[in-house]
C-alpha positions, -999 to 999 in steps of 0.1 A, spaced: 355 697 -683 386 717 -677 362 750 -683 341 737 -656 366 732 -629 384 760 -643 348 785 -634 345 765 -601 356 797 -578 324 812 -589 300 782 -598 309 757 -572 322 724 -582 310 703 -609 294 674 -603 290 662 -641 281 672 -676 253 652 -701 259 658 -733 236 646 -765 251 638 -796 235 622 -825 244 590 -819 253 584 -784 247 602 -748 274 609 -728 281 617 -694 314 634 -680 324 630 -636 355 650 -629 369 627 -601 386 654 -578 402 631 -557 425 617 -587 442 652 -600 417 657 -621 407 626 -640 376 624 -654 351 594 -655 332 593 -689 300 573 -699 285 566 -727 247 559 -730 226 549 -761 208 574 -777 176 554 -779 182 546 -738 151 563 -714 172 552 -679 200 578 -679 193 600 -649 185 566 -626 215 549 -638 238 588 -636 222 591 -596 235 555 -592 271 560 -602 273 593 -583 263 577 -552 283 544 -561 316 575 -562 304 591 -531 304 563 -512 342 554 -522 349 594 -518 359 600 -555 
């Protein structure tokens, strides 16, 4: 994640990563407001709901301005 804040001057901010392993999904939400902390979530690899569950946390951290 520090890459991706660290190319923000010429991407634009980061609003999360998805990564796939082989056992697990995860999903990485710098949280700008906190110096940089980053909220991490792992999914299971055989779950189908990621993107509706990844809009509903980033709208849940909208809302509180994170």
């Amino acid at each position: 994640m520090n890459l991706r804040c660290d190319m923000q001057y010429k991407l634009g901010k980061p609003l999360y990563s998805f990564t796939l392993y082989e056992k697990v999904k995860r999903i990485t939400i710098p949280l700008f407001n906190s110096d940089y902390q980053i909220l991490m979530i792992s999914l299971d690899i055989d779950g189908k709901n990621e993107y509706f569950i990844l809009e509903r946390i980033l709208t849940l951290l909208k809302k509180v301005n994170l």
